[in-house]
C-alpha positions as semicolon CSV with decimal commas, in nm:
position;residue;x (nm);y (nm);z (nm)
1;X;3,763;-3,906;3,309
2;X;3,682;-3,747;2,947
3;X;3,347;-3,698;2,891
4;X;3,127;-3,832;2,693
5;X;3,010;-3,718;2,320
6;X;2,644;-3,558;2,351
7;X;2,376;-3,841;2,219
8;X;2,307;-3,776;1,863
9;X;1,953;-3,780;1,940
10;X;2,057;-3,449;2,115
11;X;2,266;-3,313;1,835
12;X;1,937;-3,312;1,576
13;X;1,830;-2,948;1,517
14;X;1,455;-2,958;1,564
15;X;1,250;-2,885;1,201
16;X;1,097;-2,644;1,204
17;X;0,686;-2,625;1,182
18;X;0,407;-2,369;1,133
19;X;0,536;-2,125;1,385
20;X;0,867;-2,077;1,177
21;X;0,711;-2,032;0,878
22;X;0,452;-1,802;1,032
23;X;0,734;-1,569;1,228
24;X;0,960;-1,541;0,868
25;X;0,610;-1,474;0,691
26;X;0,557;-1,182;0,999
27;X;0,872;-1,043;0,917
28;X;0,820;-1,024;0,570
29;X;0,492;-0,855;0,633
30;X;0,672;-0,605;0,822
31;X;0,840;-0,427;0,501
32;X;0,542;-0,467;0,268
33;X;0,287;-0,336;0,520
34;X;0,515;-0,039;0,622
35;X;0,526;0,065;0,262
36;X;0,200;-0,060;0,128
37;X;0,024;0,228;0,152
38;X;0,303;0,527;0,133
39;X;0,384;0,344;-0,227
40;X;0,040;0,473;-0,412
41;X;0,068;0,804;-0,179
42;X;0,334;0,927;-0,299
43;X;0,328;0,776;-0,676
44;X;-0,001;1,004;-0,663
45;X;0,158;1,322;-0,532
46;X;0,465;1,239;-0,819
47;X;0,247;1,201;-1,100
48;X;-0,085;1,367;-0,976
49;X;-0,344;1,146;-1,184
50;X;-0,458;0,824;-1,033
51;X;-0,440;0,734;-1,408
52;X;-0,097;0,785;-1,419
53;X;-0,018;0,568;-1,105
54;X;-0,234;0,269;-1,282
55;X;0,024;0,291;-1,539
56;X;0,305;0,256;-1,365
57;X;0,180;-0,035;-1,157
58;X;0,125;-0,190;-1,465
59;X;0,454;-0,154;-1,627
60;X;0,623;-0,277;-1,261
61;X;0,412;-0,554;-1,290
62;X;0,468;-0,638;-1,675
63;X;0,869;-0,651;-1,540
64;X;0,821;-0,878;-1,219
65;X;0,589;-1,067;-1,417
66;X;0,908;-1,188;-1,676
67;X;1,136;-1,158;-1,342
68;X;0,892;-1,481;-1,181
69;X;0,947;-1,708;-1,467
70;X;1,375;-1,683;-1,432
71;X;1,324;-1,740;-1,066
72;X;1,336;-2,147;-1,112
73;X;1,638;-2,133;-1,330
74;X;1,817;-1,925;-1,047
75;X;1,659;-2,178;-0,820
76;X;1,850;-2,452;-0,975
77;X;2,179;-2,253;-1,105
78;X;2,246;-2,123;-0,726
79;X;1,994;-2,306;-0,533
80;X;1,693;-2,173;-0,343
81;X;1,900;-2,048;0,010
82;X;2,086;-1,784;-0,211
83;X;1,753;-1,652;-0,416
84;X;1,602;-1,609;-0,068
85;X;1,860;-1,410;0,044
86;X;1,908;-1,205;-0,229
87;X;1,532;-1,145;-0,224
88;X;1,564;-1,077;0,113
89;X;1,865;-0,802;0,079
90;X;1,643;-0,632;-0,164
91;X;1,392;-0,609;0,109
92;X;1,637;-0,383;0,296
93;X;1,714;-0,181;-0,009
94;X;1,405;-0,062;-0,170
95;X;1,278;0,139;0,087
96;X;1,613;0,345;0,027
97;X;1,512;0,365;-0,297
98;X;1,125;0,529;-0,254
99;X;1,280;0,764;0,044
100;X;1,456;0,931;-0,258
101;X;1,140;1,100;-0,316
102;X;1,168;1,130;-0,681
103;X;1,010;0,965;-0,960
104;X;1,306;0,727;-1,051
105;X;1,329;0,633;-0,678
106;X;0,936;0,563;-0,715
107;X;1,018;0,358;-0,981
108;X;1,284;0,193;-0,902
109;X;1,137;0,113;-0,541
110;X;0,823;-0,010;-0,668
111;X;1,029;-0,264;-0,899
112;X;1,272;-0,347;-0,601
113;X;0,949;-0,426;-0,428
114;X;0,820;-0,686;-0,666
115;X;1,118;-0,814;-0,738
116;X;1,191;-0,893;-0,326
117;X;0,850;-1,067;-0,363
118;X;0,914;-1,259;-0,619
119;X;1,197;-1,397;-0,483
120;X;1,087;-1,458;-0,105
121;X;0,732;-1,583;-0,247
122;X;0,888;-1,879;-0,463
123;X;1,087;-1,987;-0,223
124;X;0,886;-1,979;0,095
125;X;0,666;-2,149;-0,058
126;X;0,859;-2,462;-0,137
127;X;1,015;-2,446;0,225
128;X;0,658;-2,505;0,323
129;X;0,608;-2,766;0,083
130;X;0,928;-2,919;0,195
131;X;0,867;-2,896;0,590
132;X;0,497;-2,875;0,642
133;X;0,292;-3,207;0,556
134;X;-0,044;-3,160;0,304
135;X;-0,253;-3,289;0,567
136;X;-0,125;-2,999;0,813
137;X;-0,209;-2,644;0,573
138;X;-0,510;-2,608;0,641
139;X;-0,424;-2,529;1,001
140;X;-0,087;-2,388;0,922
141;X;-0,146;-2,136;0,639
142;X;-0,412;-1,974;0,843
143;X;-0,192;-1,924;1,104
144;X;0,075;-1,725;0,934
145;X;-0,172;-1,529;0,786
146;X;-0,314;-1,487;1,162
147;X;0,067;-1,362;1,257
148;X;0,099;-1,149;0,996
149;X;-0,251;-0,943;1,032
150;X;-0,114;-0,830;1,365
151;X;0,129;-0,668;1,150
152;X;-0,057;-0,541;0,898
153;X;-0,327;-0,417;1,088
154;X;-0,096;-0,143;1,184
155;X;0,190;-0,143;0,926
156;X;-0,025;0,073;0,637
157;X;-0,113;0,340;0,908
158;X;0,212;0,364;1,017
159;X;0,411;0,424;0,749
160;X;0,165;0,676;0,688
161;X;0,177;0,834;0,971
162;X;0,587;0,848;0,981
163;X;0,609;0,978;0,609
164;X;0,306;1,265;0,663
165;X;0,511;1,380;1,001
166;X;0,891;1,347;0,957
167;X;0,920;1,265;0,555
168;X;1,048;1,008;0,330
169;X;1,381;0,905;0,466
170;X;1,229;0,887;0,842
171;X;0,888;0,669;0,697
172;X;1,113;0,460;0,525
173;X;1,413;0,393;0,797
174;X;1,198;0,135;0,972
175;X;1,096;-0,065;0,665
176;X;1,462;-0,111;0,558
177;X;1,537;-0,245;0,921
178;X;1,254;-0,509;0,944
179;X;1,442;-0,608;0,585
180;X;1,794;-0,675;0,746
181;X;1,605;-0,886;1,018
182;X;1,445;-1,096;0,743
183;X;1,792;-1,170;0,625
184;X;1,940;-1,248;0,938
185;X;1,689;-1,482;1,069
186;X;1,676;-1,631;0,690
187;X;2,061;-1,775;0,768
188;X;2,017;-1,799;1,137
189;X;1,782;-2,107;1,069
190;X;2,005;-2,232;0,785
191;X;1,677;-2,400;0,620
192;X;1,778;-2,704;0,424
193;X;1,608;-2,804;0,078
194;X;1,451;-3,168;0,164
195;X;1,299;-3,217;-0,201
196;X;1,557;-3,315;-0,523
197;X;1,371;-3,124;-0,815
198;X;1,379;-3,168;-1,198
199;X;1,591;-2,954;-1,329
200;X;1,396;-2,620;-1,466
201;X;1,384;-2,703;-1,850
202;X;1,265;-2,478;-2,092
203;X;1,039;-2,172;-1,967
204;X;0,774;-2,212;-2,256
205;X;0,786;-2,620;-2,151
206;X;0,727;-2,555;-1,795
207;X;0,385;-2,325;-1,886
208;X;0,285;-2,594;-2,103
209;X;0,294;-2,884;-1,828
210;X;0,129;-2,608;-1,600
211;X;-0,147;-2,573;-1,807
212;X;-0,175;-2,979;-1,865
213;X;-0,285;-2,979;-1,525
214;X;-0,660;-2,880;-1,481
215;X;-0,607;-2,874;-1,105
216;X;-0,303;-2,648;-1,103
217;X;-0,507;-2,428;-1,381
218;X;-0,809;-2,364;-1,120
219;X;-0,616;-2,351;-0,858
220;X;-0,446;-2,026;-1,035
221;X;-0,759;-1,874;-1,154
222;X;-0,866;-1,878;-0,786
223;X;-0,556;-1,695;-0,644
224;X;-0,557;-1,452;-0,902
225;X;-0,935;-1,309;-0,824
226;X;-0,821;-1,280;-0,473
227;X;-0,492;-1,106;-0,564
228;X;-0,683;-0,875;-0,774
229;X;-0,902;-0,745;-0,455
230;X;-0,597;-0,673;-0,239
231;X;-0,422;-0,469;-0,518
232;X;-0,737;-0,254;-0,533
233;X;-0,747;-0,211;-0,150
234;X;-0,404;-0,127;-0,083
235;X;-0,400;0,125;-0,417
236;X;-0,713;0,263;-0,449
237;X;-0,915;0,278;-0,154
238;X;-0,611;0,542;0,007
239;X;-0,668;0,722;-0,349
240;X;-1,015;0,708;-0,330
241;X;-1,053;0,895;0,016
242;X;-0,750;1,120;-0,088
243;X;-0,979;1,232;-0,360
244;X;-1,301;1,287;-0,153
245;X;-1,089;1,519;0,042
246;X;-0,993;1,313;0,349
247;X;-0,635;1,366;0,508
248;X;-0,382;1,062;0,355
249;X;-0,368;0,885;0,686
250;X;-0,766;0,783;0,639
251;X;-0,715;0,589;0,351
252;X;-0,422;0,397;0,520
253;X;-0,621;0,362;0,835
254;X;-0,875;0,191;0,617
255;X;-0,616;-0,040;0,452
256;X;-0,483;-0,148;0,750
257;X;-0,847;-0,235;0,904
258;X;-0,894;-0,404;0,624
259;X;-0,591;-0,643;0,678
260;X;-0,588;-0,659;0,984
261;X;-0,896;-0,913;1,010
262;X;-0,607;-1,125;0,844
263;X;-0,662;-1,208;1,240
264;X;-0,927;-1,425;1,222
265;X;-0,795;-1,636;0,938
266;X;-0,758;-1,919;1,191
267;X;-1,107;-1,965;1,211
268;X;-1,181;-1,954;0,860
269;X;-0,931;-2,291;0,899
270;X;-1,181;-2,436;1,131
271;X;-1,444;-2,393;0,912
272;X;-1,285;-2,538;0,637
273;X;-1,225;-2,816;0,847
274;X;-1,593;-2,836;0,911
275;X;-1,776;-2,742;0,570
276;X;-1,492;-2,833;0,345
277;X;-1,226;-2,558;0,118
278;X;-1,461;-2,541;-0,176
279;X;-1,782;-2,437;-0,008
280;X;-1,585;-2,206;0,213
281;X;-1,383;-2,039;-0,071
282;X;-1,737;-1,980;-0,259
283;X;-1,899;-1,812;0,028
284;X;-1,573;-1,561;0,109
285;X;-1,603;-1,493;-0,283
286;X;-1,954;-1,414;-0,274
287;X;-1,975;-1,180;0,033
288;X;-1,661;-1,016;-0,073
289;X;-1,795;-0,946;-0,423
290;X;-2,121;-0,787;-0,216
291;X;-1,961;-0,554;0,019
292;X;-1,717;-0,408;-0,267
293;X;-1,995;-0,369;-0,511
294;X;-2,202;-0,226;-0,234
295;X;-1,941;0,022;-0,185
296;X;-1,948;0,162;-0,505
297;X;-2,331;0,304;-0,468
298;X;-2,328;0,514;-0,173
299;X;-2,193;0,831;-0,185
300;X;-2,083;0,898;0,182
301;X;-1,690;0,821;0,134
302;X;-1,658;0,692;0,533
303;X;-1,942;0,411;0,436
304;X;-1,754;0,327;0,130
305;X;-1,490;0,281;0,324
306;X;-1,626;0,063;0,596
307;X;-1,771;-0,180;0,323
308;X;-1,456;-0,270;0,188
309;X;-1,285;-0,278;0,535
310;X;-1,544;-0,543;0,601
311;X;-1,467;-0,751;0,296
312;X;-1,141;-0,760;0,430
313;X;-1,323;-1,062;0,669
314;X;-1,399;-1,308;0,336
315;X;-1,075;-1,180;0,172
316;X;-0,863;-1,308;0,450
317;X;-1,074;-1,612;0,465
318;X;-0,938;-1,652;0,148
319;X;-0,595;-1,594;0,244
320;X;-0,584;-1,841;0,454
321;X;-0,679;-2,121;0,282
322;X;-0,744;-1,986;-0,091
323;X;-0,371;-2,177;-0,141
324;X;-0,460;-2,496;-0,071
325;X;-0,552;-2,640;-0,331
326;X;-0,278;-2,537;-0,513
327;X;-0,011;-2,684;-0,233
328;X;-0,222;-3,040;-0,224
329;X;-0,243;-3,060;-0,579
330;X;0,135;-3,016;-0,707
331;X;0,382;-3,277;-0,765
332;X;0,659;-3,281;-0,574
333;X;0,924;-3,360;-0,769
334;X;0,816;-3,029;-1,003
335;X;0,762;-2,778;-0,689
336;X;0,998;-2,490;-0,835
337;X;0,888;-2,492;-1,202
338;X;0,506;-2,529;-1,105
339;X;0,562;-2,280;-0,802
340;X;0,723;-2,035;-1,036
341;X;0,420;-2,026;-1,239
342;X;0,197;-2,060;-0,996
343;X;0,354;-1,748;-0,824
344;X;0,241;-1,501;-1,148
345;X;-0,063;-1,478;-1,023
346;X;0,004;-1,224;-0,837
347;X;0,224;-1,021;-1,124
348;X;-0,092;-1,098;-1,346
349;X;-0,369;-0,987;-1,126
350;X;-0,157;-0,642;-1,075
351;X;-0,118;-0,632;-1,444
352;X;-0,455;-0,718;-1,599
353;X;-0,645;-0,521;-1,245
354;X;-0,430;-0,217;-1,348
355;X;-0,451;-0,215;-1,728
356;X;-0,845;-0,296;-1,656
357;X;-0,860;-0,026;-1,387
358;X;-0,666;0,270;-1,617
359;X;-0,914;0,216;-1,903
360;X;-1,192;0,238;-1,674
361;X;-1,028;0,556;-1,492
362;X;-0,986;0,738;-1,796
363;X;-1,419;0,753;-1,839
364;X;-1,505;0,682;-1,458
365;X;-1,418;0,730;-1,135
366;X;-1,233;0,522;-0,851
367;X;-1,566;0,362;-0,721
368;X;-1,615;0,180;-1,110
369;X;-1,294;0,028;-0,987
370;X;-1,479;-0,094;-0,685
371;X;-1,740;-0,257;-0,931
372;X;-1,493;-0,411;-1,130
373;X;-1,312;-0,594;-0,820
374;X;-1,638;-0,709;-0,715
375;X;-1,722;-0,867;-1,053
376;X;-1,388;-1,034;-1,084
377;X;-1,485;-1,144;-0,710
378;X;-1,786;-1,305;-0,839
379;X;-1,591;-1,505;-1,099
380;X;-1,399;-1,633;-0,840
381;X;-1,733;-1,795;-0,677
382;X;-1,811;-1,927;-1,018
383;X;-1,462;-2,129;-1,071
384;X;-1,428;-2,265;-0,713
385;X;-1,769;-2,460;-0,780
386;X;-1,527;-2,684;-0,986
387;X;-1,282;-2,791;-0,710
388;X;-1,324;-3,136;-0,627
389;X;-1,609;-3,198;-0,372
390;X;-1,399;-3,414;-0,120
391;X;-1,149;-3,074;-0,084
């Protein structure tokens, strides 16, 4: 007696939810916390002026920048599994690149970097879209930025630690191997693309119906004055205690602190659920603009330090739910044009925060960069107060 074919009921791969997205976020998290903090480390002992690394920040950024608006046209020429992956490869490679330890490595790695990020951002992002209902983000956004705090709570002091005691090529070894697992897991879940797109049209064309959209506008504005606060952390509170004469691996420890209250991003979910996105988002601006400011006025480096490890509480708050209102207000039949805009945020907030924070460097120093984050901070507060009440 032959037996019988398994029950297509039994055959269905499962979709996958939150948790998914939350371990390939973790992952991810792995290569840029390893290297978050060795990156401005090293550009510093390369070039020597914190001036100098501001620069080059801002000419990586100016690159990735033009790099996210090609990413929908790749999108559509070779479809979103293959920009992933190649994204996902250059995970694994720039690492190799920085452990050079030379100032075309630096470069190089730093643009690797970005360009990794642009890649895996865009198209995470309309996975999530395509597998994780509107109703559902505001519990499962938190919780991949919950995952990926346990991560990054240790990732900038490590890689610290590994580059100060055995050197480049060591530091960077384990970063380059958390890359290769992205990539694996990437085709070992074989994600499918649920959503039929327009096709990308003209780059120009898709800015213009971006900036139609008054919801899609604000809900950029808002990601870009958190984006901005995270760029200074990771940079320039590691090259601010560097400069007050505290051993490298201070400033990392701080950066990871920092991050690491990424943690409790679940229950900044719950009290979104309670009070609403909109109020929450203007209180995480407003005490995060506080602490940063506060930190620029005392003159004990270890206080400064612990008041921008505690903004890192509001920051992640807005993390975790600061995309929303991007996610619930984009059409979904324009995800990768409007997500490919969308995602510049973050090549804009490095590039205006670093031109804005070299000018100021070149007459002050790092804790006027402190100020300025905080301001920006406060501008966020101002433009949430016209998200829709019922968000």
């Amino acid at each position: 007696m032959t037996a019988s074919p398994p029950s297509p009921a039994l055959s269905v791969r499962p979709s996958p939810g939150p948790w998914t997205f939350a371990g390939i976020y973790t992952l991810e998290s792995a290569v840029r916390a390893l290297t978050a903090t060795v990156i401005p480390l090293q550009a510093l002992y390369l070039l020597e002026q914190p001036r100098l690394v501001s620069l080059v920040y801002l000419a990586v950024s100016a690159a990735s920048l033009l790099g996210g608006f090609l990413i929908p046209f790749a999108i559509n020429r070779f479809g979103r599994g293959k920009v992933y992956g190649f994204g996902a490869t250059v995970l694994m490679v720039f690492p190799l690149l920085l452990a050079t330890h030379t100032l075309e490595g630096q470069i190089a790695g730093m643009a690797g970097r970005a360009l990794a990020s642009v890649c895996t951002v865009i198209t995470f992002q309309l996975y999530v879209m395509d597998y994780i209902a509107k109703k559902d983000l505001v519990r499962s956004e938190p919780l991949r930025f919950q995952m990926g705090s346990l991560i990054w709570a240790v990732g900038p002091a490590l890689g610290v630690w590994l580059y100060e005691q055995f050197g480049p090529l060591e530091a960077m070894a384990l970063p380059a191997f958390f890359g290769g697992l992205v990539l694996i897991n990437f085709f070992r879940l074989d994600l499918e693309e649920r959503t039929r797109a327009k096709p990308p049209g003209n780059p120009l064309a898709n800015i213009r119906r971006f900036l139609e959209q008054p919801r899609l506008r604000l809900a950029w504005c808002i990601a870009f004055c958190r984006t901005v606060w995270w760029g200074m952390c990771m940079v320039y509170v590691p090259l601010y205690l560097v400069r007050a004469g505290e051993p490298p691996i201070t400033g990392a420890i701080a950066s990871s602190l920092a991050v690491g209250l990424l943690f409790f991003t679940p229950v900044w979910g719950r009290i979104a659920m309670r009070f609403g996105i909109r109020r929450s988002l203007i209180v995480c601006f407003v005490s995060l603009a506080f602490s940063t400011i506060a930190a620029a006025t005392v003159e004990n480096p270890y206080l400064a330090a612990a008041l921008i490890v505690l903004g890192g509480l509001p920051a992640g708050g807005l993390d975790g739910i600061g995309g929303i209102p991007f996610l619930r207000a984009v059409h979904s039949y324009e995800r990768p044009q409007m997500a490919g805009i969308y995602r510049t945020y973050i090549e804009m907030g490095d590039l205006l925060s670093s031109a804005l924070y070299a000018a100021l460097l070149s007459f002050f120093d790092i804790p006027a960069v402190f100020v300025a984050a905080g301001m920006i901070a406060f501008l966020g507060a101002g433009l949430c107060r016209y998200l829709p009440r019922s968000l």
